[in-house]
KEVEX-961315 format. One record per residue (C-alpha): x, y negated, z; residue in one letter. Coordinates in steps of 0.25 Angstrom, whole numbers, plus 5000, padded with zeros to 4 digits. Each point is the difference from the previous one (the first is absolute). Layout:
% KEVEX-961315
XYZA/...
***
This chain:
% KEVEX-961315
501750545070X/500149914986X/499650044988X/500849984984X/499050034988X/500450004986X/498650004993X/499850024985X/501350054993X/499450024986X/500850124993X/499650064987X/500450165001X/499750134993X/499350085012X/498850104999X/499950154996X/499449964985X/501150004991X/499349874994X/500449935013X/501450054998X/500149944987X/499249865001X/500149965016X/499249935008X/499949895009X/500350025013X/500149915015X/500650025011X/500149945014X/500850025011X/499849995016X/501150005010X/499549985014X/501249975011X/500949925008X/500649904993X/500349925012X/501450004996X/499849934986X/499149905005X/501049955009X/501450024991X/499249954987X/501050104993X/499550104989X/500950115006X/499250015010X/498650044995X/499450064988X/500449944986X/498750004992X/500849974988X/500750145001X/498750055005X/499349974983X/501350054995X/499750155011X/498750014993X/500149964984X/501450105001X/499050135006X/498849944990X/501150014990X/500050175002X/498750054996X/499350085007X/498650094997X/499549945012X/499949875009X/500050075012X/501550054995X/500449874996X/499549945013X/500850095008X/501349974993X/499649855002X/499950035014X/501150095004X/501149904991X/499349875010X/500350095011X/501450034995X/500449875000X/499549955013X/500050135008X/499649925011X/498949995011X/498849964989X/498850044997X/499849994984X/498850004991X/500050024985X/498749974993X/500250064985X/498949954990X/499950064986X/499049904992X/498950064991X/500450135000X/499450114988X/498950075006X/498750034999X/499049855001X/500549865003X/501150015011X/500649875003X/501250075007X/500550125009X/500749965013X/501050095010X/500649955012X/501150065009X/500449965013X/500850035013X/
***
């Protein structure tokens, strides 16, 4: 079992359920677990043959592109889309970070996390 993280995919997206969120975005980061075996790459050093973390970035800024009310909603579309396109045998993590989000005191930031 090996183990391909894409850590801090910044995006700038319109999510929450304030209608100021949908007008002036926020900051956002995402990062991507994918446990499995990738005992085939490692030996045909070929990028067919694993995950491409570079399509990975373009799964999640084109779902962060489509707002969403909530991260939870988002996160899931970031997940099942990863899970389309390698419908294989791997177990996923999506960590979705929404930074200083508007609510009541000093909150540095929100975080929601899918996995399976």
């Amino acid at each position: 079992m090996s183990v391909i993280e894409v850590n801090g995919i910044r995006v700038y997206a319109y999510h929450g359920c304030l209608s100021e969120e949908g007008r002036i975005g926020g900051h956002y980061q995402v990062d991507i677990n994918v446990k499995g075996d990738f005992s085939t790459s490692e030996q045909t050093d070929r990028l067919v043959d694993t995950i491409d973390y570079s399509r990975i970035t373009a799964i999640v800024k084109e779902q962060m592109a489509v707002r969403s009310k909530l991260i939870e909603h988002v996160g899931r579309r970031i997940f099942d889309a990863l899970k389309a396109e390698w419908p294989g045998n791997f177990h996923w993590t999506v960590r979705l970070t929404k930074e200083h989000p508007p609510v009541a005191g000093a909150v540095d930031h929100v975080v929601y996390v899918l996995e399976g």
